[in-house]
C-alpha positions as CSV (number, residue, x, y, z in Angstrom):
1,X,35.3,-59.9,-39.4
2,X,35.8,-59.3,-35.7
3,X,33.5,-56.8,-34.3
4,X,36.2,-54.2,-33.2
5,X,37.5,-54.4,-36.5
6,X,34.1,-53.8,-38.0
7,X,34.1,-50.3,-36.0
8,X,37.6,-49.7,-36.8
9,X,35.9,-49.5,-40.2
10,X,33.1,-47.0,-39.2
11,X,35.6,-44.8,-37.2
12,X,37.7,-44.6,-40.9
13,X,34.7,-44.3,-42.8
14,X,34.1,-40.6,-40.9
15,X,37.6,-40.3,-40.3
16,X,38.5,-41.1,-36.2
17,X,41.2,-43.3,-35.2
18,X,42.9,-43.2,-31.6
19,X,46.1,-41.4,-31.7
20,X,47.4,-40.4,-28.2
21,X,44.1,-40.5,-26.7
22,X,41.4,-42.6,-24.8
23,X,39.4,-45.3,-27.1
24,X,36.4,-43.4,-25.8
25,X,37.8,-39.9,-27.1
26,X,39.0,-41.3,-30.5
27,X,40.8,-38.2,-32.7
28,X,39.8,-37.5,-35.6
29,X,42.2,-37.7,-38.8
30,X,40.6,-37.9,-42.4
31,X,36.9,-38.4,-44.1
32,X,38.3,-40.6,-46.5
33,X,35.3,-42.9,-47.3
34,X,35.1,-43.0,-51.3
35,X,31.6,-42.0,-53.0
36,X,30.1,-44.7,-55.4
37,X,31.1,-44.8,-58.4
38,X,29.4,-44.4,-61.6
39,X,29.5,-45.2,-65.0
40,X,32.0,-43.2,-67.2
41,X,29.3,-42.3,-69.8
42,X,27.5,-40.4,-67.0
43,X,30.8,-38.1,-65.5
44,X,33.6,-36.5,-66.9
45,X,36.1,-39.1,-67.7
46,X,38.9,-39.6,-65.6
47,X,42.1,-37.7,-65.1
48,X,40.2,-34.8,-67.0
49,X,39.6,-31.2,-65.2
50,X,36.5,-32.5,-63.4
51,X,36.0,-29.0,-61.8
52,X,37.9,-26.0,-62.7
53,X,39.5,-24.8,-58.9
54,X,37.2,-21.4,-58.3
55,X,34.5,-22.7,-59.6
56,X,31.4,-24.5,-58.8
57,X,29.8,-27.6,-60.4
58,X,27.2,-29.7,-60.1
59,X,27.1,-33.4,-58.8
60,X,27.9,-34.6,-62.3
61,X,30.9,-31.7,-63.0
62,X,28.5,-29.5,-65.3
63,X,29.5,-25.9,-64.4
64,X,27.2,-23.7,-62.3
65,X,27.1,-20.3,-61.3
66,X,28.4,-19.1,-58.1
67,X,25.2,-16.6,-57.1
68,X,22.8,-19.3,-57.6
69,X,24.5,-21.9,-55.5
70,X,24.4,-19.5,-53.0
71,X,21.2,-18.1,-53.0
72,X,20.1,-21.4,-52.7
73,X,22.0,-22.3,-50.0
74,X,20.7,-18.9,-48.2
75,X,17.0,-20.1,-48.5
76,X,17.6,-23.8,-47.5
77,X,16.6,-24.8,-43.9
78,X,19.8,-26.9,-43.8
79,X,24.0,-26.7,-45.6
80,X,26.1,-29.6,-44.8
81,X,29.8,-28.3,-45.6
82,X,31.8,-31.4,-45.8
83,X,35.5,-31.3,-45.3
84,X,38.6,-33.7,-45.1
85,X,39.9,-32.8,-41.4
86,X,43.4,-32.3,-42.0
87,X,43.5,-30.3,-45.6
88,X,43.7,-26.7,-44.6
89,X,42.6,-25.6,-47.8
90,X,39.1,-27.3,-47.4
91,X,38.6,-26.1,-43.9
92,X,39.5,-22.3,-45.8
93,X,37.0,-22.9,-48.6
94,X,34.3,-23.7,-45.7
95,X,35.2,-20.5,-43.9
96,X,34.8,-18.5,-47.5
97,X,31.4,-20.6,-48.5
98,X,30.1,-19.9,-44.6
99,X,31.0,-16.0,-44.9
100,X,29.0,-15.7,-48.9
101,X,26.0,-17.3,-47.5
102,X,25.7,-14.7,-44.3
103,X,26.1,-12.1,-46.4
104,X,22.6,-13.0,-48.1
105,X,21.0,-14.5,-45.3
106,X,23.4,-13.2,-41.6
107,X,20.2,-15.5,-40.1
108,X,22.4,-18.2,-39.7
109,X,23.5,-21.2,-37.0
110,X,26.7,-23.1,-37.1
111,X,26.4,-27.1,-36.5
112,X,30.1,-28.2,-35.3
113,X,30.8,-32.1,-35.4
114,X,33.8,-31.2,-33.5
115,X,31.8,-30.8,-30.1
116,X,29.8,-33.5,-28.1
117,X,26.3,-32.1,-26.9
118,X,28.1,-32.3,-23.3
119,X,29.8,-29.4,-24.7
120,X,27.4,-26.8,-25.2
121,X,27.7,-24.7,-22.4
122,X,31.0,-24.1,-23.7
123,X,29.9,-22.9,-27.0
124,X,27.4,-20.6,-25.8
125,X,30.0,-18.5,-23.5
126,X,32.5,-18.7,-26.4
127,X,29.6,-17.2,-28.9
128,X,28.8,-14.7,-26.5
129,X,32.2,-13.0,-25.7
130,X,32.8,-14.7,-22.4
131,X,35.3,-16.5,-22.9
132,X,39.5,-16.1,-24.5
133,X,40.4,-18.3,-27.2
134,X,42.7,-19.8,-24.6
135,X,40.1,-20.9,-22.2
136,X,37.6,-22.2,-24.8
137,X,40.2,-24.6,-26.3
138,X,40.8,-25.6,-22.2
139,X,37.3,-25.6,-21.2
140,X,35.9,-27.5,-24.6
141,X,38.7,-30.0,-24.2
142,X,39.7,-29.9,-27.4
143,X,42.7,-31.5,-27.8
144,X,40.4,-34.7,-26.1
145,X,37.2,-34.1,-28.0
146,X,38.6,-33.5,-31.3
147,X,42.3,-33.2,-31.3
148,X,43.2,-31.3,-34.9
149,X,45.3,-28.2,-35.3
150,X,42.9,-25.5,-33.5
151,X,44.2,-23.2,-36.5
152,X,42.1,-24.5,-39.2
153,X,39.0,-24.3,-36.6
154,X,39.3,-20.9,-35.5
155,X,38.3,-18.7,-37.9
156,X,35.2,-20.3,-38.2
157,X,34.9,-19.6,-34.5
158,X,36.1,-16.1,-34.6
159,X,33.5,-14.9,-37.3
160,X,30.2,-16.6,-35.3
161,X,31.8,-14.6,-32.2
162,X,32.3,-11.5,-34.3
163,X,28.6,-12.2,-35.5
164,X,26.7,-13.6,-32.7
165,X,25.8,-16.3,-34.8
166,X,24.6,-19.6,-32.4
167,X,27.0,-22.6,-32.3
168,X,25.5,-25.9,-31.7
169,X,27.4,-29.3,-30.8
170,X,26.3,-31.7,-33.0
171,X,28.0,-34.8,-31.7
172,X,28.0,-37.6,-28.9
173,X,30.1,-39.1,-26.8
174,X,32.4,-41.4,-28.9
175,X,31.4,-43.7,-26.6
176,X,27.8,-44.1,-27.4
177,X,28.8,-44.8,-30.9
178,X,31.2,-47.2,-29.9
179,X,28.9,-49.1,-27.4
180,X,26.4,-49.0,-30.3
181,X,29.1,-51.0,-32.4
182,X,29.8,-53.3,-29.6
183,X,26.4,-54.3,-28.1
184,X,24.0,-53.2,-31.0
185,X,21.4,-50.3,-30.2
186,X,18.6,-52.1,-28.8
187,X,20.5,-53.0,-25.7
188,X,21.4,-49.6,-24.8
189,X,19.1,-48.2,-22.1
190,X,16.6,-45.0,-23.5
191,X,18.5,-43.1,-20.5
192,X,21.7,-44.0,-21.9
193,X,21.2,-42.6,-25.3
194,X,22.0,-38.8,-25.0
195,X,18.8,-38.3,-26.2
196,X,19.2,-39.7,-30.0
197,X,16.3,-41.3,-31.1
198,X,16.0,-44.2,-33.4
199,X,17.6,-44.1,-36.8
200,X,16.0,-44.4,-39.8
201,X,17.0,-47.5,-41.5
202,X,19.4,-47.5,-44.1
203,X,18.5,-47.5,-48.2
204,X,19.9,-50.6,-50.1
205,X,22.5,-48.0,-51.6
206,X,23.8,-46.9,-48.5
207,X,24.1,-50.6,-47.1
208,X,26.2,-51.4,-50.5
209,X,28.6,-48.2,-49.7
210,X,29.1,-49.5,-46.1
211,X,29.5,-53.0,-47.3
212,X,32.5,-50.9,-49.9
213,X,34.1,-49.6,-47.0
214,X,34.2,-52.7,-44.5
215,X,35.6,-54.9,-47.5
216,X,38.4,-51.8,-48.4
217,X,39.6,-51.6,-44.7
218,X,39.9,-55.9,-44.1
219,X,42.1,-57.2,-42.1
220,X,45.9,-56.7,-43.0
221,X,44.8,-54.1,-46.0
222,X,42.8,-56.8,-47.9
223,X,39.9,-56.8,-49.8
224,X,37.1,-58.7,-47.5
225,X,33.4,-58.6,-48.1
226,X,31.4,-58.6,-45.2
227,X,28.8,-60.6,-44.3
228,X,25.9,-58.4,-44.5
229,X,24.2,-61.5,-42.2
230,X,26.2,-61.5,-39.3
231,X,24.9,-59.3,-36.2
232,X,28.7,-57.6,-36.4
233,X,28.0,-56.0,-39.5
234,X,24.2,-54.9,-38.7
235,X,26.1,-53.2,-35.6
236,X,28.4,-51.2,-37.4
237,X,25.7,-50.5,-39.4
238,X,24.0,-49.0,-36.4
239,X,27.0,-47.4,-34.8
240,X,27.2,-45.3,-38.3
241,X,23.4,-44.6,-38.5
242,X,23.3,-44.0,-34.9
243,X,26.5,-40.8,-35.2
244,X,24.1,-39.9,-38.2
245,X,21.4,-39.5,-36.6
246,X,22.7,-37.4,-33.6
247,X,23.9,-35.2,-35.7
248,X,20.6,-35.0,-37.8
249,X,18.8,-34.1,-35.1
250,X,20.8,-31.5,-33.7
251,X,20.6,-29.7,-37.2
252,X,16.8,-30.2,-37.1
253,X,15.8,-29.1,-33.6
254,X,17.8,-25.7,-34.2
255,X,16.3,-24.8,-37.1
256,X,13.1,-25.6,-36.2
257,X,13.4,-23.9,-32.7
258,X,15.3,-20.6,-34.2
259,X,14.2,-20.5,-38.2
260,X,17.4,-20.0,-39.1
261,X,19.2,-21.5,-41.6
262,X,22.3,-24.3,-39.7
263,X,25.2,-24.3,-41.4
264,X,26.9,-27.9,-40.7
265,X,30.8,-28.4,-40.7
266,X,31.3,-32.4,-40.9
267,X,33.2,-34.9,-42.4
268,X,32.4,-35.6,-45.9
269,X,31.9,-39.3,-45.3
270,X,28.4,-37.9,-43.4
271,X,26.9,-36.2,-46.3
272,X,27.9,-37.6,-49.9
273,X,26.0,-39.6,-51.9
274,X,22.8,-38.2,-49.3
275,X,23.6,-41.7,-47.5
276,X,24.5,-40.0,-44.0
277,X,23.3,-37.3,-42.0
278,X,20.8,-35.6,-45.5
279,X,19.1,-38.9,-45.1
280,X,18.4,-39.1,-41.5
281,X,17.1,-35.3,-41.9
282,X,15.0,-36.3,-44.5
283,X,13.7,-38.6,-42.2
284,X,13.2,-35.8,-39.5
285,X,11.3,-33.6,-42.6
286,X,14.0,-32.2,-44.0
287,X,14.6,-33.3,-47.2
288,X,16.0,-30.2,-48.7
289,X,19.0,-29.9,-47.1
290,X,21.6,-28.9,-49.2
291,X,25.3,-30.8,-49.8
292,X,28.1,-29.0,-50.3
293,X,31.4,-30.6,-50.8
294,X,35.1,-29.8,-51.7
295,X,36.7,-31.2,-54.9
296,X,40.1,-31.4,-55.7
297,X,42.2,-32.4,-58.6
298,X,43.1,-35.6,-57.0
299,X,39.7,-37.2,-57.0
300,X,38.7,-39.5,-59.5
301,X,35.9,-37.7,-61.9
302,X,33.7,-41.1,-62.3
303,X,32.4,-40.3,-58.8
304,X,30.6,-37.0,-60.0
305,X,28.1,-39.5,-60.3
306,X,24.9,-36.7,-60.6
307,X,24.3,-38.1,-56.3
308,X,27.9,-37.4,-54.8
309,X,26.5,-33.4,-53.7
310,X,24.1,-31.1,-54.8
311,X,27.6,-28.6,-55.5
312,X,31.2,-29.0,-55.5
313,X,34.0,-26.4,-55.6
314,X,37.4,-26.5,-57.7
315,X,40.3,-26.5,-55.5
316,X,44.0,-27.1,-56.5
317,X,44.0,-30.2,-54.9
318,X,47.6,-30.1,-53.2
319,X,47.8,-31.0,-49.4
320,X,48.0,-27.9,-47.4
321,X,48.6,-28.8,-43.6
322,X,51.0,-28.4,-42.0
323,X,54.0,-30.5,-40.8
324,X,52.7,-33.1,-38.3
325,X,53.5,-32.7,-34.8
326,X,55.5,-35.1,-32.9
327,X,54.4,-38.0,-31.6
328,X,55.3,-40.1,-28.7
329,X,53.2,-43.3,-30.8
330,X,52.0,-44.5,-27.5
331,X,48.0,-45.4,-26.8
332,X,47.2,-44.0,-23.9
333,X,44.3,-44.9,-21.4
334,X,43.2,-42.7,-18.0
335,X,44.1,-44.2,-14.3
336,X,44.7,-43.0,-10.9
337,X,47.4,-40.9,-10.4
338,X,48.8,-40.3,-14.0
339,X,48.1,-41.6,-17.3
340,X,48.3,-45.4,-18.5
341,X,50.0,-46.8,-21.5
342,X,47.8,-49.1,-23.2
343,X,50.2,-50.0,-26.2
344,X,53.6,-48.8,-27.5
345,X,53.9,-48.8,-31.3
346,X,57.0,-50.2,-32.7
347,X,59.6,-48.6,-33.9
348,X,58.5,-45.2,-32.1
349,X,60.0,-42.5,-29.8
350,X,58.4,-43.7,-26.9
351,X,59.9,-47.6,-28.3
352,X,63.3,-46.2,-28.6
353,X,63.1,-44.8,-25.0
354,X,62.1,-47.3,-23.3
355,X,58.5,-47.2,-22.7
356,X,56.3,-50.3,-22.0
357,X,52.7,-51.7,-22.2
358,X,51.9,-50.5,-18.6
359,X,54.0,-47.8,-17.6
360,X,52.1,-45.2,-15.7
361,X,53.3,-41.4,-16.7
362,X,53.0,-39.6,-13.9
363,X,55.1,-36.4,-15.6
364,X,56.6,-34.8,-18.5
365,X,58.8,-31.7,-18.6
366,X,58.6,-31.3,-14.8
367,X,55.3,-31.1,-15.2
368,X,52.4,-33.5,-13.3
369,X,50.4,-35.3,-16.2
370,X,46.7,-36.1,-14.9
371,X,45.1,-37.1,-18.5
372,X,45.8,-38.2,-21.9
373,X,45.6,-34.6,-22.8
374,X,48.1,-33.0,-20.6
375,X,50.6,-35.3,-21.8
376,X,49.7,-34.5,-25.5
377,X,49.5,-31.0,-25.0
378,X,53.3,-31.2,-23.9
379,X,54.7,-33.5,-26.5
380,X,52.7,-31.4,-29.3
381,X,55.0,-28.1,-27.9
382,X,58.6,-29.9,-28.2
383,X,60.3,-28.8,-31.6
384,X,61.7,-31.6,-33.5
385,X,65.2,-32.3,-32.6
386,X,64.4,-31.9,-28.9
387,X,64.6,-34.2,-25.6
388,X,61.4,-34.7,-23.3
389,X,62.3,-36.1,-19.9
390,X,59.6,-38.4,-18.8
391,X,58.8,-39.8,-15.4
392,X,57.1,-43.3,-15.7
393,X,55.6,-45.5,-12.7
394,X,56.5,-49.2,-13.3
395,X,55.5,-51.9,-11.0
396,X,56.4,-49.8,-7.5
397,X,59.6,-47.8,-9.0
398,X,59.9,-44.7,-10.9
399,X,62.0,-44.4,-13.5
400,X,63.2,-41.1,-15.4
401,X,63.1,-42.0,-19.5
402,X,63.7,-40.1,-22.3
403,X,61.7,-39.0,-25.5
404,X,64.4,-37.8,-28.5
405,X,62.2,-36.7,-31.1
406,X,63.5,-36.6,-34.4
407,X,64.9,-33.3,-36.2
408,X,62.7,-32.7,-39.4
């Protein structure tokens, strides 16, 4: 398998693939990486109830109470929320589980993997009143950085503002993590690191998941089983421990610098099964960090495994976000004096208009485009049905195109 197909794999295995965006500053989309399976003997079978929605469960399904997952999770150094990116009713169950666990223990942080480190400053004026909701979705660069509906984001944001609770970027550049896939870790310079140390290396288990996930996502949808020899797939490897381990130690350093408990919001592939970020914490000397995930009616019940979480909540399981927003379907890369198409996907709106590999946008609406994200920012405000007048560089000429976006 090539090697940017092997981090293709590790961006779906945490959910990121480009959309409208620079490689570098790849959006996020799902965490859609499947949990080992286990034996049927050992989980509720499947198709059954595995967890009544309202309700918590332990890793295997068995019912627990409420109060006692939370207690536990007020006395725990570390909770790692997970969450699919783009199901609004997970990113609401987070937001519910976050609020019952300050109310026994308000000595809380909140870990973000929406936010680089680079971001930081900007999370500090936006905990401390400083800043309107407007500017700290400008001044984070969030439609770059991570690129989801603000919406399902904010409320979490509004209560650690309400509460002067700390928020701490957990992430890196995407770059790193992509230079890490390319080039391997050992041939990135300490100075070029952002600071992440050395992850631990992987358990047999974990290698087998990633192994799972490489052969699921093979080239043209098929089935291909890696070659756990070849240096592409110890790379990808890396990349994945690598994001892991950033995150890890972000989690780590807080608690151990403010005592209070960091509550994580991440994509599940990080934490189930313990492979992830819980491993790399162990590593750091935390081992009791507690996982936390989401479980809906559409999951298969084998993987209640007794490994997949320490807890899982019941929800309905129906998809809750909203409609998608329109899309030009272009790839877009960052060059002097507008914005670059790198690729035009076929059969799109930008296709149908005209657009080519090359075209330089230098406007949209009347409006100067600079970066990828001023041109998204405008084609994620047209309502479906409506014409976006486009002004494109090509060769030495400008030429006026036209997006017609679809009515819904």
């Amino acid at each position: 398998m090539a090697p940017h197909r092997l981090f293709l794999a590790a961006l779906l295995l945490t959910g990121c693939m480009a959309a409208e965006a620079t490689p570098g500053a790849a959006r996020n989309v799902a965490s859609t990486a499947a949990s080992t399976a286990a034996s049927t003997a050992e989980a509720p079978a499947t198709g059954a109830a595995c967890v009544t929605p309202g309700s918590w469960a332990d890793g295997r399904g068995r019912p627990l109470a409420g109060s006692d997952v939370l207690k536990r999770a007020a006395a725990a150094p570390a909770v790692l929320l997970g969450e699919r990116h783009d199901d609004a009713e997970q990113h609401r169950w987070q937001y519910q589980t976050l609020a019952a666990i300050h109310a026994l223990n308000p000595n809380l942080a909140i870990g973000l993997e929406m936010f680089p480190r680079a971001k930081q400053p900007v999370l500090d004026r936006w905990a401390a009143g400083e800043l309107t909701e407007a500017a700290f979705l400008r001044d984070s660069d969030w439609a770059t950085v991570w690129g989801y509906d603000a919406q399902f984001y904010l409320p979490v944001l509004h209560f650690a503002r309400m509460n002067r609770l700390p928020l701490v970027a957990l992430n890196v550049d995407r770059s790193l993590v992509a230079r890490t896939g390319k080039e391997g870790w050992a041939a990135i310079p300490d100075a070029e690191r952002e600071g992440v140390g050395t992850p631990a290396a992987p358990s047999g288990a974990y290698l087998d998941h990633l192994a799972g996930v490489l052969a699921a996502h093979g080239r043209d949808g098929k089935d291909t089983s890696p070659d756990r020899d070849a240096p592409e797939f110890h790379r990808f490897v890396e990349a994945q421990s690598v994001w892991d381990r950033a995150m890890a130690e972000r989690i780590a350093a807080t608690h151990r610098a403010t005592g209070r408990t960091v509550v994580a919001l991440m994509g599940a592939g990080h934490i189930q099964e313990r492979f992830g970020v819980p491993s790399q914490l162990a590593d750091l000397g935390i081992g009791d960090a507690l996982v936390l995930l989401p479980w809906d009616g559409a999951r298969d019940c084998a993987t209640l495994n007794g490994r997949v979480a320490d807890a899982v909540f019941g929800l309905e399981g129906h998809e809750t976000a909203p409609p998608p927003k329109p899309r030009l379907g272009v790839l877009l890369e960052p060059t002097g004096g507008g914005v670059r198409i790198g690729k035009v996907q076929e059969g799109s709106v930008a296709a149908k208009a005209g657009f080519a590999t090359g075209d330089v946008v230098v406007a949209a609406a009347g409006t100067p485009v600079h970066t990828p994200a001023d041109l998204t920012a405008i084609v994620q405000r047209q309502a479906p049905g409506t014409w976006l007048p486009v002004t494109v560089k090509r060769g030495q000429k400008q030429r006026e195109l036209v997006a017609k976006f679809p009515a819904q």
